[in-house]
C-alpha positions in Angstrom: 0.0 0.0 0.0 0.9 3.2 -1.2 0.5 6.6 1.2 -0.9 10.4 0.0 2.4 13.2 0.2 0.7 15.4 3.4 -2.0 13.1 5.4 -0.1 9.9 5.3 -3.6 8.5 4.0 -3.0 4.6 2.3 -4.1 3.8 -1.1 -3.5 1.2 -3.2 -0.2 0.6 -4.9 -0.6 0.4 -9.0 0.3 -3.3 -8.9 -2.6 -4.4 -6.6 -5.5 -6.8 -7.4 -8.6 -5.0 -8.4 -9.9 -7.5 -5.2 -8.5 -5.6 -3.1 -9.9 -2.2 -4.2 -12.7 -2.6 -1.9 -10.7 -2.8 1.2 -8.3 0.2 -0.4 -11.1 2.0 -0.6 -12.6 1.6 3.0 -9.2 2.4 4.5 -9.1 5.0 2.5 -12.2 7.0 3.6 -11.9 6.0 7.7 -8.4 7.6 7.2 -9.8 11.0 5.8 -13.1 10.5 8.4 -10.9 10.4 11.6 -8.4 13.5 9.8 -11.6 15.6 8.9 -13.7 14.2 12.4 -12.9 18.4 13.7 -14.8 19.6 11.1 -18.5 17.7 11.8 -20.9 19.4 13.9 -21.0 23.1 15.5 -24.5 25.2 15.7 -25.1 27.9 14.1 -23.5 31.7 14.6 -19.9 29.0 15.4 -16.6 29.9 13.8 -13.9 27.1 12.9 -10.9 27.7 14.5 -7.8 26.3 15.1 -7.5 24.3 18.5 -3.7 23.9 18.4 -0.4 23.5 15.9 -1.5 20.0 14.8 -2.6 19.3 11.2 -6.6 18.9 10.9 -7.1 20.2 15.0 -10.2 22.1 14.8 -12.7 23.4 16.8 -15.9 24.9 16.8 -16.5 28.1 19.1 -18.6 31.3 19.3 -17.9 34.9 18.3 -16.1 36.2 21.4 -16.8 39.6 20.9 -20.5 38.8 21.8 -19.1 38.5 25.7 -17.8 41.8 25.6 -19.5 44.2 23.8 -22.3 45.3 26.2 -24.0 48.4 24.6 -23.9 50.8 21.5 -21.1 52.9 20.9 -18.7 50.1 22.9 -15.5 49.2 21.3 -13.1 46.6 20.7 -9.4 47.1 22.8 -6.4 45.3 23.6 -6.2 45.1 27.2 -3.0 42.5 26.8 -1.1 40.6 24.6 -3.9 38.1 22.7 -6.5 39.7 25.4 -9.3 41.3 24.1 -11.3 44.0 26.0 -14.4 47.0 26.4 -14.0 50.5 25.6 -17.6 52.3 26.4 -18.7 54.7 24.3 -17.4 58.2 25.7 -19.5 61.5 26.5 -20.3 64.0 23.3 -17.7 66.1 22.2 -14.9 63.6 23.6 -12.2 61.8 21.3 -10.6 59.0 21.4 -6.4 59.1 22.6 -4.2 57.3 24.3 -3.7 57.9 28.1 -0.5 59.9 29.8 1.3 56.8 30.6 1.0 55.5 27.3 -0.7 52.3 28.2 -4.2 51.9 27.0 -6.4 54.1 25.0 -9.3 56.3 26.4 -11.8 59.3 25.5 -11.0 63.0 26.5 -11.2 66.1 25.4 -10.1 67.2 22.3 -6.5 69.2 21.8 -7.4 73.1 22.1 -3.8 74.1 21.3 -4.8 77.9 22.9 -8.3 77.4 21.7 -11.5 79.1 23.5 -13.1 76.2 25.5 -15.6 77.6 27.2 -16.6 81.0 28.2 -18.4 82.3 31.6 -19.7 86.0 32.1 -21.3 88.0 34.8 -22.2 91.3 35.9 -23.4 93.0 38.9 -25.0 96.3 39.5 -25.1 96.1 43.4 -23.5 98.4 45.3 -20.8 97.8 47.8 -19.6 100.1 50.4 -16.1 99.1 52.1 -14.7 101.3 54.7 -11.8 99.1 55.6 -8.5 98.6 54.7 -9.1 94.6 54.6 -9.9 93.4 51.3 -13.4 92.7 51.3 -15.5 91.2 48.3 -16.8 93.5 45.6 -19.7 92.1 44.8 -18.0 90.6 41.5 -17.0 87.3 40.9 -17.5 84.3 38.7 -16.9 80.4 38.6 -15.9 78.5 35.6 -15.4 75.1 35.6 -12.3 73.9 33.7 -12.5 70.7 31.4 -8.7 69.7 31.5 -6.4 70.5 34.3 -4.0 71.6 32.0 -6.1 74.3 30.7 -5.1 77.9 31.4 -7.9 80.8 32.4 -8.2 84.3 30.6 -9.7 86.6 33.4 -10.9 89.8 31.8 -12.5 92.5 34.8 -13.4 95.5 35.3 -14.7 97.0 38.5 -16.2 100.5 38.6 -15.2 102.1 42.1 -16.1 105.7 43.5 -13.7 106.6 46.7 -15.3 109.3 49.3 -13.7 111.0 52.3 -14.2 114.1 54.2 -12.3 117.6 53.4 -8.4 118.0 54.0 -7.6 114.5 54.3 -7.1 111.6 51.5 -8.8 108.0 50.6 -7.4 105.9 48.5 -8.6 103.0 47.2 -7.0 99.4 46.3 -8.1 96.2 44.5 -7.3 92.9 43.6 -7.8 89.6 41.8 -8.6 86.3 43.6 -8.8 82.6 42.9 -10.8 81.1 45.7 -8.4 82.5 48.3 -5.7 83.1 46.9 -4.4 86.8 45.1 -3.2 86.7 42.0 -2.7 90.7 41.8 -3.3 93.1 43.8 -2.8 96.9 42.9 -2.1 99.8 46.2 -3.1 102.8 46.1 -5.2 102.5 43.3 -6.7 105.6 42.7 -8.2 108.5 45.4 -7.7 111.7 46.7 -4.9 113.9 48.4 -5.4 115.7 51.1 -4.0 119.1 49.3 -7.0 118.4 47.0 -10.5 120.1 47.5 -12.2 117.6 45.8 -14.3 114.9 48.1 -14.8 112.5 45.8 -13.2 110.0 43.0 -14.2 107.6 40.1 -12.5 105.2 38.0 -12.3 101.1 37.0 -9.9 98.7 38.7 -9.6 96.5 35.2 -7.0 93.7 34.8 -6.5 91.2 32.7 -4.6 88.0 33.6 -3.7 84.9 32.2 -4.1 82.3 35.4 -3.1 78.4 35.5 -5.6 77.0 37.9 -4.5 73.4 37.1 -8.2 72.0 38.6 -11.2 70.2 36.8 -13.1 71.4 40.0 -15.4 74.7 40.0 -13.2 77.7 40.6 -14.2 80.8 41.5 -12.5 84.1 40.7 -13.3 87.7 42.2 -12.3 91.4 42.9 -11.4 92.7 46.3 -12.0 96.1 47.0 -10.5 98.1 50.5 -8.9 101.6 51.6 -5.8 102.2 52.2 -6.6 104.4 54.8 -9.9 105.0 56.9 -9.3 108.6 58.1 -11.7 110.9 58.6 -14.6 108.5 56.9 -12.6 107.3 53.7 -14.5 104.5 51.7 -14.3 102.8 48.4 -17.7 101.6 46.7 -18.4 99.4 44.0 -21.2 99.4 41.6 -22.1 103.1 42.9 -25.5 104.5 41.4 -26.2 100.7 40.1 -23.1 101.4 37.6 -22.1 97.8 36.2 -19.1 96.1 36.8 -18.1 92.8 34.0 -16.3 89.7 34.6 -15.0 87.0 31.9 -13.7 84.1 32.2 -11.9 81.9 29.5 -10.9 78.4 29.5 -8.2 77.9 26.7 -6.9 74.7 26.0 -3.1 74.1 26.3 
């Protein structure tokens, strides 16, 4: 008996008796039957796969990715090598990037490069009387919430004051910018009067505008401080006075 090149199956040598065909021919077919016996059976929605490095080792299994996809939008990752893994679908406006240590992928926000994120405004009209020399609130603030800790925050204000005091003596006024509690500038001696001066009475705008690293996703709050620098003989400092408006913004720009 005679064998094929890659199975090894037996088949009959030219010189054998046609009698013996039959018998040939059975050993023939329960070679290839117990070579092909991988490839019988399976249900429906199964993939043929390879079960190991042996010639004809099949089996029959199911689409893995039906075990891990779990909702619309999920996607398909490598968690390891020959591990497969679930991305959920991220939140509008998000992309898709790979983390900072360069380990898996994720969704965040997109690159701004020094673009405008977000902006928040407010205004006040209120009047506030201070008639301290202790920084005290102006009555004008707002709180922006930044998307990216690495973003930076454009604060654009302007605070309308109007400094008082009796004749012959002086009242000056001072402001200043604050994160939560901290100053980011402060300017003394603002504006006022001089006691050489007649005049009772000043106006003008404490306006800054300053570039700030708050290096927070977590709502932050910025504000102007008004105070005197000195108290004598009734000095004060208002803001807003006869309901004039005072303006905040606040940008987020993306690093």
């Amino acid at each position: 008996m005679a064998t094929t090149t890659n199975f090894g199956w037996e088949t009959p040598d030219d010189t054998d008796l046609v009698k013996d065909g039959a018998l040939a021919m059975r050993t023939l077919g329960n070679a290839i039957d117990t070579s092909l016996v991988d490839l019988k059976g399976g249900i429906t929605g199964q993939n043929l796969r390879k079960n190991s490095n042996t010639d004809m080792d099949f089996v029959w299994a199911g689409d893995a990715t039906n075990t891990v996809i779990d909702a619309a939008g999920d996607l398909l990752v490598g968690t390891a090598a020959d591990t497969l893994g679930r991305l959920a679908i991220g939140t509008a406006g998000q992309v898709l990037k790979v983390n900072s240590g360069a380990t898996a992928l994720e969704w965040g926000t997109a690159g701004g490069g020094g673009k405008v994120l977000q902006v928040v405004t407010a205004t006040t009209t209120t009047a506030v009387t201070v008639a301290s020399t202790t920084y005290t609130d102006g009555g004008l603030s707002a709180s922006i919430t930044p998307s990216s800790a690495t973003s930076k925050v454009l604060v654009l204000a302007q605070q309308n004051l109007y400094v008082t005091r009796d004749p012959a003596d002086r009242a000056f006024a001072k402001a200043q910018l604050v994160r939560g509690a901290s100053s980011l500038f402060a300017s003394t001696y603002f504006f006022g009067t001089r006691s050489s001066s007649a005049t009772r009475e000043a106006v003008g705008t404490f306006a800054i505008t300053w570039l700030d690293s708050p290096s927070t996703t977590s709502a932050t709050t910025y504000k102007v401080q008004i105070a005197c620098v000195d108290t004598a003989n009734f000095g004060e400092v208002k803001g807003q006075y006869g309901s004039s408006a005072s303006s905040i913004v606040l940008l987020e720009i993306g690093a």
